[in-house]
Backbone bond lengths (Angstrom), bond angles and torsions (degrees), N, CA, C in turn:
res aa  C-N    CA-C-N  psi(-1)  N-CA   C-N-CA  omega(-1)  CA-C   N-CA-C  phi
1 X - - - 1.448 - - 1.525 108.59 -
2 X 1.269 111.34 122.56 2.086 100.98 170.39 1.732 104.55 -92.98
3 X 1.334 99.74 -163.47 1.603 99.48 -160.39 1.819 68.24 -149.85
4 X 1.205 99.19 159.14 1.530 123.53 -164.76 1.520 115.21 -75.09
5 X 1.506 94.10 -31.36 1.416 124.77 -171.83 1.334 116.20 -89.69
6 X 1.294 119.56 0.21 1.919 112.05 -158.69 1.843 80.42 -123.05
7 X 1.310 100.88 160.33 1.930 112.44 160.09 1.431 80.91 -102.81
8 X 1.416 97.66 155.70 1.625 132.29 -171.45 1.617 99.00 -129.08
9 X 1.973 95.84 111.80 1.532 110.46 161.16 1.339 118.66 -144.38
10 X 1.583 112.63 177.41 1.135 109.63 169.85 1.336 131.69 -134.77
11 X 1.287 144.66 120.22 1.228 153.79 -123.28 1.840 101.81 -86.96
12 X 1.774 103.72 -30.52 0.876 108.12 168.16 1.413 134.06 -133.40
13 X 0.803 122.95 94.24 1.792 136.53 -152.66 1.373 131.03 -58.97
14 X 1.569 99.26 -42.76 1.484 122.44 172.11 1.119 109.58 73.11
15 X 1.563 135.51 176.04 1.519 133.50 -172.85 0.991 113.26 -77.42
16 X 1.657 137.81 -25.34 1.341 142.63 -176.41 1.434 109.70 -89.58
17 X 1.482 92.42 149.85 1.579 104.08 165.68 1.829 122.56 -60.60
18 X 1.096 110.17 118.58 1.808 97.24 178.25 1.715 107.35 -98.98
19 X 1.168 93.99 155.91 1.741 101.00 -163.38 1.795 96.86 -121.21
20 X 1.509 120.53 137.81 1.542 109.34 178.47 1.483 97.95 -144.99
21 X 1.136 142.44 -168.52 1.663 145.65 -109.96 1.291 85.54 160.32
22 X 1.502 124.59 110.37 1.267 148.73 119.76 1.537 129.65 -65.38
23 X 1.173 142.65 55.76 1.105 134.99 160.32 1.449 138.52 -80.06
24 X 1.121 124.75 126.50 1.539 140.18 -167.10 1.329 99.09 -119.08
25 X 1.342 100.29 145.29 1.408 125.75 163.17 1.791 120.91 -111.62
26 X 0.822 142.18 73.42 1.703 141.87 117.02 1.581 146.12 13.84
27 X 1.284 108.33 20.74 1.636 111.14 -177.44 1.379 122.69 -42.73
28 X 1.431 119.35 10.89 1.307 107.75 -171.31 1.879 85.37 -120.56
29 X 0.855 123.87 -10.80 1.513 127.71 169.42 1.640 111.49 -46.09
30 X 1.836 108.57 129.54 1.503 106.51 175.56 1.498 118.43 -58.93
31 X 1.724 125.55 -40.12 1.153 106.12 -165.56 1.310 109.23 -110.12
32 X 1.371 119.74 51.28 1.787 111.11 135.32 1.600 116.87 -82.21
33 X 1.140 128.02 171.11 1.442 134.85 -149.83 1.537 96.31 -113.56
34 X 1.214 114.12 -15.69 1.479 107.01 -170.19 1.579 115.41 -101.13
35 X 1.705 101.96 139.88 1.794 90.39 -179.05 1.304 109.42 -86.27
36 X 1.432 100.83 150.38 1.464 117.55 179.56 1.442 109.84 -85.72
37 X 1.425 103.79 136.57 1.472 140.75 160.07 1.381 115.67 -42.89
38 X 1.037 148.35 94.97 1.556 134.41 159.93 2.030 102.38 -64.59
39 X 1.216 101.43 126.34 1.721 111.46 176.44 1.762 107.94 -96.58
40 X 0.669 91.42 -11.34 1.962 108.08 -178.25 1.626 111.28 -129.84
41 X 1.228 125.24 161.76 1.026 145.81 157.80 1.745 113.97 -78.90
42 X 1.432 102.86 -56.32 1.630 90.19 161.09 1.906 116.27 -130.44
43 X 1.688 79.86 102.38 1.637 89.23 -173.67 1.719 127.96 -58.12
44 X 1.414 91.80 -21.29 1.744 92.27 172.08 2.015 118.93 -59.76
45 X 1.337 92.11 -48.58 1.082 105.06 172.12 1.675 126.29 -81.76
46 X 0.693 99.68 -0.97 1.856 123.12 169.49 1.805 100.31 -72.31
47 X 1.657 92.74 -70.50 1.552 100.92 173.31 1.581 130.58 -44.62
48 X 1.849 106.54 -41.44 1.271 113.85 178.41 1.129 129.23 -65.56
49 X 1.317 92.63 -27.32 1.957 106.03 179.67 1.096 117.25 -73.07
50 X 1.604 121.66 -39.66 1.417 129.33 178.12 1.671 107.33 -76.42
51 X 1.185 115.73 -13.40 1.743 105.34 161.20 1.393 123.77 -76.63
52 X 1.884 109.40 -25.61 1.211 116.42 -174.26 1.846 96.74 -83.13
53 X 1.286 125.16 -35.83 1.428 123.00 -172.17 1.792 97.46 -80.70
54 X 0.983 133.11 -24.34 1.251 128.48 158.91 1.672 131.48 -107.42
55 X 1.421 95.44 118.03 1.723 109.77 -167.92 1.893 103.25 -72.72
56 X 1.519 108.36 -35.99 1.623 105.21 -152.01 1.386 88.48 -88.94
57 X 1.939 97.00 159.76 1.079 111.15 -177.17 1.768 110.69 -78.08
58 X 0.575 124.25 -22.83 1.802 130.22 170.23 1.523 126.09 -51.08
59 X 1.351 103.18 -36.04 1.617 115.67 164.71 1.149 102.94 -103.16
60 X 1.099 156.41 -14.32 1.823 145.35 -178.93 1.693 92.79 -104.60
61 X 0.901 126.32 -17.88 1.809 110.46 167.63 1.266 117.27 -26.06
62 X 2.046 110.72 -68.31 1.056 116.76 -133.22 1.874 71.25 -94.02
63 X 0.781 136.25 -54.64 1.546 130.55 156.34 1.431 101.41 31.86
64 X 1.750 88.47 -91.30 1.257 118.77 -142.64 1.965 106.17 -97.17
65 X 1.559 108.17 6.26 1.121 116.39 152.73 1.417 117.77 -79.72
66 X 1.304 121.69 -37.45 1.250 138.77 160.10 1.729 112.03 -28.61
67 X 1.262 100.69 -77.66 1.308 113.29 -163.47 1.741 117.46 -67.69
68 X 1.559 100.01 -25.78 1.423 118.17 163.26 1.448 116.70 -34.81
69 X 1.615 81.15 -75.66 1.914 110.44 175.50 1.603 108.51 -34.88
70 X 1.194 118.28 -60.43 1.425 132.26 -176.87 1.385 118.75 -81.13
71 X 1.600 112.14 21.79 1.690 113.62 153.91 1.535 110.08 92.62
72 X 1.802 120.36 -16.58 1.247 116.83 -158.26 1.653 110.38 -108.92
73 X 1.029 120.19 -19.71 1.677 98.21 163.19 1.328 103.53 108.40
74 X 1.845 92.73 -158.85 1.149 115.51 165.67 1.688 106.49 -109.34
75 X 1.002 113.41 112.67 1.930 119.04 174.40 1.405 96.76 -56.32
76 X 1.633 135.22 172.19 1.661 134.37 130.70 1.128 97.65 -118.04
């Protein structure tokens, strides 16, 4: 699994070419077909809280890809 946040290498390469698969998933993307769920009443703040209850960068990634997507940044 990679994390959004790390560069991905390998110490040992070997003679062959290695081949890897990045796939992401995006629910806030227009062209999936499916309607989205609101899980909160106010999802901005749904999101903010779970950045403040989570310190590491591994769980606030997809966070803060989130909030990207949706125009808002970094608050101070």
């Amino acid at each position: 699994m990679f994390n959004a946040l790390l560069m991905h290498a390998t110490s040992n390469p070997g003679p062959k070419r290695r081949l890897s698969c990045d796939i992401r998933f995006f629910p806030l993307t227009g062209f999936v077909p499916s309607r989205p769920n609101v899980i909160s009443p106010r999802p901005m703040k749904a999101i903010r809280d779970a950045l403040q209850a989570h310190d590491g960068p591994t769980l606030q990634a997809p966070l803060r890809e989130a909030l990207a997507f949706l125009g808002q940044g970094r608050r101070r």
